[in-house]
N, C-alpha and C positions, 0 to 999 in steps of 0.2 A: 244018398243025398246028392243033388247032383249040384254044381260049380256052383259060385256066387260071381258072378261077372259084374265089377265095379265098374263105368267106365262114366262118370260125370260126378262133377262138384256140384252137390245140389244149393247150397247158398246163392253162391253168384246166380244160376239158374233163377230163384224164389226171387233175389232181391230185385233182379234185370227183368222180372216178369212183367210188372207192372208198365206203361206205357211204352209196349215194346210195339215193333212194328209189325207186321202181317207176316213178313216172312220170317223175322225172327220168334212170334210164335210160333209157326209150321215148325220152325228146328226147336224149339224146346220141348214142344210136342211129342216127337218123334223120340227126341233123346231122352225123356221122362219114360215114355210110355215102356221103353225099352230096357230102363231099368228096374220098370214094377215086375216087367216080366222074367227078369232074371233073379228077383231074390229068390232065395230057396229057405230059408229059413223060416218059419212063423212068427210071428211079432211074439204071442204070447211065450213060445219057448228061448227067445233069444232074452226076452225079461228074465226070465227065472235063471240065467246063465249066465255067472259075471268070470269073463276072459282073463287073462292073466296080464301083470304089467308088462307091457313092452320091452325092447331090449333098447338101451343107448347106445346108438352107433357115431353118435360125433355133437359136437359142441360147435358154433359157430361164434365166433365174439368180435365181430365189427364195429368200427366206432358206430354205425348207423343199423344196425342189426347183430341181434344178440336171440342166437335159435338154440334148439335143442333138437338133435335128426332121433328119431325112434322108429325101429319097426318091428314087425309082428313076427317074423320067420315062420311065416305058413297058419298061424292061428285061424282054423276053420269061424271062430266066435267074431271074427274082426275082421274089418274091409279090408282089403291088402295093404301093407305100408308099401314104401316109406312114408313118417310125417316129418315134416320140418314146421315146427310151431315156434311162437313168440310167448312169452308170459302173457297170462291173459286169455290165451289164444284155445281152444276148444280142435277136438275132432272127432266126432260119433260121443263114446262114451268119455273121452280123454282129454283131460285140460289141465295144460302145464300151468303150473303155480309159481317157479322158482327155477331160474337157473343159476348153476353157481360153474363156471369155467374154475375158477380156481383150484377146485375140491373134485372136479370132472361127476358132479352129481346134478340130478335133478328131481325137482319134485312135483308129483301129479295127485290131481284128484282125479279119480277112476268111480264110473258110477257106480254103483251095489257094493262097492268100500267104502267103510265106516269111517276109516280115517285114511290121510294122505300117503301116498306111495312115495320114497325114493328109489330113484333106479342112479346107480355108479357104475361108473367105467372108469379106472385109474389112466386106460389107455388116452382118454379125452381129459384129463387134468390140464389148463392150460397155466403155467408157473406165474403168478402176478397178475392172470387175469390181463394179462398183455392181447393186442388184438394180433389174432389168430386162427385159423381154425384148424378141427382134430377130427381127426375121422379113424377108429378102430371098425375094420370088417363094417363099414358102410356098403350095404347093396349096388349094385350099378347105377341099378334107378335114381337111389337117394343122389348118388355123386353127379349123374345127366340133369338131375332136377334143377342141385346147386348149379350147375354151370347156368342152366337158361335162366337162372332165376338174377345171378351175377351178370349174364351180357346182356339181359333184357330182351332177350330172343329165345323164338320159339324152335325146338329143336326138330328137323327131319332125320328120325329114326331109322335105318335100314334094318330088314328085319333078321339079318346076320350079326347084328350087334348086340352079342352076349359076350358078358366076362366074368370075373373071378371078383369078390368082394377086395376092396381098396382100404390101404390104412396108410395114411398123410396125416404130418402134423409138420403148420408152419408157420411162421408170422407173415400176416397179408396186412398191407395202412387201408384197402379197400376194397371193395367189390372187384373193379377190374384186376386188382392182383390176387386177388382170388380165386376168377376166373381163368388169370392165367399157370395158376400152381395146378389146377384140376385140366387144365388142355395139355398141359406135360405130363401128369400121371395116368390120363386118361391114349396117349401117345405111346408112352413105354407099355401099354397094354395092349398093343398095336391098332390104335384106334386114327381115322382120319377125320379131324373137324374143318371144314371146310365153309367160308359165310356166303349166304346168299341173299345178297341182298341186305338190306338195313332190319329185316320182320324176324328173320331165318339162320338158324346154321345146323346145316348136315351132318352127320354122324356117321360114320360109313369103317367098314375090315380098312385097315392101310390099303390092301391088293385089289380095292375095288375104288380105288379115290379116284382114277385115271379116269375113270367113267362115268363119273359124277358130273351132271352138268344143271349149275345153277342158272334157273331162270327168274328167279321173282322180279327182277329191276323192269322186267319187261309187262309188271301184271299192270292191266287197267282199272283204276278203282270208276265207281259209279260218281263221284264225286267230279273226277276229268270231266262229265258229261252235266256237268250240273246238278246233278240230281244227288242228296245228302248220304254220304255212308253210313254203311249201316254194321254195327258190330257185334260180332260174339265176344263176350267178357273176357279175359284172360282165367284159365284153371276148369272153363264149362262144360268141355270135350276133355275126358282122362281114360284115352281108351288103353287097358292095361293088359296086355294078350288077348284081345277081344276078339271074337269069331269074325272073319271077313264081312261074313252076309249082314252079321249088326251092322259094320260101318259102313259098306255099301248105302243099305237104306237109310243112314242118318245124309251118307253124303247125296242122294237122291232129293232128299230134302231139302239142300242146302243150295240144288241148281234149278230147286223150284219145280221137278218130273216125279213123277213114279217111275217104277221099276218094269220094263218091258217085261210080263207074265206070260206071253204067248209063247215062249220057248222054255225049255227046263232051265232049271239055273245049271250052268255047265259043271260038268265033273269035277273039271281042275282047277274049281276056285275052292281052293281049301285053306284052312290055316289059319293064323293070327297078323294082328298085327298090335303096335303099342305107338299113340301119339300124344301128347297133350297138346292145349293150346295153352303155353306158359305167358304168354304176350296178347294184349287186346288183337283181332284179326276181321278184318273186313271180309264181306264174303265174297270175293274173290281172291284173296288170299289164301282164306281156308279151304275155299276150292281148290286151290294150288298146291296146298300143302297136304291136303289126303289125294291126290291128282301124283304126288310124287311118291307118298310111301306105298301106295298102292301099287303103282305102277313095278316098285322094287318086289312087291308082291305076288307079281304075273298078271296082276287086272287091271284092264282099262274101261271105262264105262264111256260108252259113247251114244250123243241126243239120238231119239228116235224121234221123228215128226215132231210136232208141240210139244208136247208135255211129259213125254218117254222117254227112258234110259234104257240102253241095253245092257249086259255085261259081258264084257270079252277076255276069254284068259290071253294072255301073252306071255313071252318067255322072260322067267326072272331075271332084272337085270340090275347091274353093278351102279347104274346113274340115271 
């Protein structure tokens, strides 16, 4: 069986479909088509398969936000986690019903279950339901997700930024001190977040901060020129280890080219990479923002004549 490569929120996609503009169909396009062709699964046999519940890895209890983090630890039957859902809130087969901080439980309806699931963590018990948040053995991902989701910025991933599952439990009055409890835990794990810009903040090994150089302040939207910006939704792009050459071709898409075919696609563009768009992004943004994890990648794609992209490996770098 070969991989299931997730890499897009198909709602926002569906719901932004409608009276979209030219080029933001070209990118839906492209990012749809891309994901038909990575399912591996059959529809008929993933019906007949009901996956196991999830594992609770943290409780969030904000005066203005009240989540439940879960994820799958490798579940071949299920799209990769992490989820960070609300009551109410649905993902594939999974829809939280109940969160209870208090009692660190929560409760799901899972489809092809007859009845509701609780999943407990004593580790995520928050005492009085006081706001706070709890994270036992929360993935990376889950904790990078919270953070952009807390700054309201989309994060630049290097693709050195791996670490060890995080367990934090703290009283936060809000998002931004939220934000701030997971920039110091994510710090003592020798992590470097750095802001770029008001859209962006970088992620980067500490020994590679020095090298980091933010540009967004300097991006020109289409809007300076008159002419109306145009956006991708925040969560529409979830590229999640994704094979370069997929993001390649989405970002070909994105600067309105194909991909220069006249030459082999070069040896040493190999490998992953992982970004979301956690924040709406103009498309010169999001030009900018796979323009720098890429480039931390060894690739740089650069215009061919009208309507052509080439790709160039380059040496991976620290910013």
């Amino acid at each position: 069986m070969k991989p299931r490569l997730h890499h897009l929120n198909l709602r926002p996609l569906l719901a932004n479909a409608r009276g979209a503009t030219p080029w933001s169909r070209s990118v839906l396009k492209a990012i749809l088509l891309s994901v038909v062709a990575a399912c591996a699964l059959p529809l008929g046999l993933a019906a007949q398969m009901v996956p196991p519940a999830p594992r609770l890895s943290g409780i969030i209890n904000l005066p203005d936000i009240k989540r439940a983090v879960l994820e799958s630890d490798g579940d071949p039957l299920r799209r990769p986690g992490p989820w960070t859902l609300a009551e109410g809130q649905r993902m594939d087969e999974i829809e939280v019903v109940q969160i209870r901080p208090d009692s660190g439980t929560v409760r799901l309806n899972i489809h092809g279950k007859k009845a509701s699931v609780v999943v407990t963590n004593s580790a995520t018990e928050i005492k009085g339901a006081a706001p706070a948040i709890a994270l036992d053995n929360a993935s990376l991902e889950a904790v990078l997700g919270l953070l952009g989701e807390f700054s309201q910025r989309t994060l630049l991933r290097h693709p050195f930024v791996v670490g060890k599952p995080i367990t934090v439990q703290a009283p936060v009055a809000d998002q931004a001190a939220a934000a701030e409890v997971l920039r110091k835990v994510l710090a003592i794990q020798g992590f470097a977040i750095i802001p770029d810009g008001n859209r962006f903040l970088m992620i980067l090994p500490e020994k590679l901060a020095s090298a980091a150089k933010p540009g967004s302040s300097v991006i020109q939207s289409a809007s300076a020129n008159g002419a109306q910006a145009e956006f991708l939704p925040a969560g529409i792009i979830n590229f999640r280890n994704t094979n370069l050459r997929q993001v390649i071709a989405i970002y070909a898409d994105l600067m309105g080219r194909k991909l220069d075919e006249s030459e082999p696609f070069p040896a040493a563009v190999n490998g992953s990479i992982t970004f979301q768009t956690q924040t709406p992004l103009t498309k010169e943004e999001s030009v900018y923002a796979l323009d720098t994890v890429l480039g931390w990648a060894g690739v740089k794609l650069v215009p061919v004549g009208d309507d052509l992209v080439k790709v160039v490996p380059v040496g991976r770098r620290g910013g």
